[in-house]
Legacy VTK file of the C-alpha trace (Angstrom):
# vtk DataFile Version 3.0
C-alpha trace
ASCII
DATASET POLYDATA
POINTS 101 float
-86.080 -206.928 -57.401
-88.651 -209.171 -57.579
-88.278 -211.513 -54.725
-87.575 -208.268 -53.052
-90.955 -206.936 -53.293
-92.930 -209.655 -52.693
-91.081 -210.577 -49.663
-91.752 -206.613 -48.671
-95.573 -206.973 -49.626
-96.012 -210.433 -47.864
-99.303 -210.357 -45.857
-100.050 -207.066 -47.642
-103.735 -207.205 -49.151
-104.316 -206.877 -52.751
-106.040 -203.318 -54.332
-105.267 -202.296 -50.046
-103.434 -198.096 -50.261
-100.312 -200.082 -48.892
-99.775 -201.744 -51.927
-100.173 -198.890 -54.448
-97.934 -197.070 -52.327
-95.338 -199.770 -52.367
-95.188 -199.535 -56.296
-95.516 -196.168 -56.939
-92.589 -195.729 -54.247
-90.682 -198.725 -56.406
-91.038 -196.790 -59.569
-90.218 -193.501 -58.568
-86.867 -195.325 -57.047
-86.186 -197.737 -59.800
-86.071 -194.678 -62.614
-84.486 -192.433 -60.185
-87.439 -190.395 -60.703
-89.437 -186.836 -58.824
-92.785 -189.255 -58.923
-93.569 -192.359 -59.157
-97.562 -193.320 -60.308
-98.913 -196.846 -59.342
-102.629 -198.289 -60.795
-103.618 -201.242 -59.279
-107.302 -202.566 -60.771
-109.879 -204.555 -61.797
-111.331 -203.459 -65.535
-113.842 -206.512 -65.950
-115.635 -207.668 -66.914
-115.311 -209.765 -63.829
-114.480 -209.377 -60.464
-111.684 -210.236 -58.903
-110.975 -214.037 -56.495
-110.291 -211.814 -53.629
-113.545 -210.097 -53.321
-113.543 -207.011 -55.283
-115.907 -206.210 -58.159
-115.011 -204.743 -61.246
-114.577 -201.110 -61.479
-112.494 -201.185 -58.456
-109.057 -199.408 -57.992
-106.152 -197.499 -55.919
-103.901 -195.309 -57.082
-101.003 -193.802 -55.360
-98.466 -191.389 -56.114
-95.103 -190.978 -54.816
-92.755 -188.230 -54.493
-92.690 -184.808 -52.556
-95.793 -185.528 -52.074
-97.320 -188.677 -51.104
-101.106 -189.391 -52.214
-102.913 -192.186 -52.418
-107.402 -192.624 -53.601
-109.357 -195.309 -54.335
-111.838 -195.691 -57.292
-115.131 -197.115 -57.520
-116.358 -196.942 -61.162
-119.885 -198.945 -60.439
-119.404 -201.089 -63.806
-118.163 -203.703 -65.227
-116.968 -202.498 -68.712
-113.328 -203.100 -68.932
-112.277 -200.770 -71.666
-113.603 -197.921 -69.768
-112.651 -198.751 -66.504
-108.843 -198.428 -67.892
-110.247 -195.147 -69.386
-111.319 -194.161 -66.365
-108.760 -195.411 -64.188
-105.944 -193.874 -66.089
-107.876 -190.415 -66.157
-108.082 -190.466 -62.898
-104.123 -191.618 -62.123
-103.436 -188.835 -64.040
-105.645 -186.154 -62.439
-103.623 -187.298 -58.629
-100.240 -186.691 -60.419
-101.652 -183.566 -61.068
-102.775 -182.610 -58.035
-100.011 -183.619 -56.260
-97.748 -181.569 -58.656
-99.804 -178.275 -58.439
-99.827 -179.020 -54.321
-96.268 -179.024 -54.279
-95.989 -175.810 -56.019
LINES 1 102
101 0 1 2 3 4 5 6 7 8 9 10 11 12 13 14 15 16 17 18 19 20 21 22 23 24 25 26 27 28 29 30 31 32 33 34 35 36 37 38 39 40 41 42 43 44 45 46 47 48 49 50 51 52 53 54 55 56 57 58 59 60 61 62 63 64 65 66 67 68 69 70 71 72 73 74 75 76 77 78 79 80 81 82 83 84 85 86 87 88 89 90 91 92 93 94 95 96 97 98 99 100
């Protein structure tokens, strides 16, 4: 599955909504699941080589409904970026959930 997905992602930019989308799609398929949740990040305390600064994710959910937001924390502490960027994973998945009811 591997070589799989990167050949599907080639020329796909890192922390971009298609890429979140692509792995929250992959979960939900590879558990033969209702949703499928994808984080993609960076915690810190340092930036990341291909130009974004910590505190910087997408998240994208994938199921019935399809949702995808990005996250700018404006720090650089790592432990509560993941804080934060779990919190708010968790609050789409929600959304999306009460949307479809």
């Amino acid at each position: 599955m591997v070589l799989n997905s990167a050949e599907k992602l080639h020329g796909v930019k890192p922390l971009f909504d298609e890429m979140a989308k692509f792995f929250a799609k992959q979960v939900r398929e590879k558990l033969a699941a209702t949703w499928g949740i994808a984080e993609l990040g960076i915690a810190g305390p340092a930036g990341a080589v291909y130009g974004y600064e910590a505190g910087n994710c997408v998240i994208a959910v994938s199921g019935p409904i399809e949702a995808v937001t990005r996250v700018n924390t404006g720090h650089n502490d790592r432990i509560r970026n993941m804080e934060e960027f779990a919190d708010r994973a968790c609050e789409v998945l929600r959304d999306a959930i009460v949307t479809r009811r």
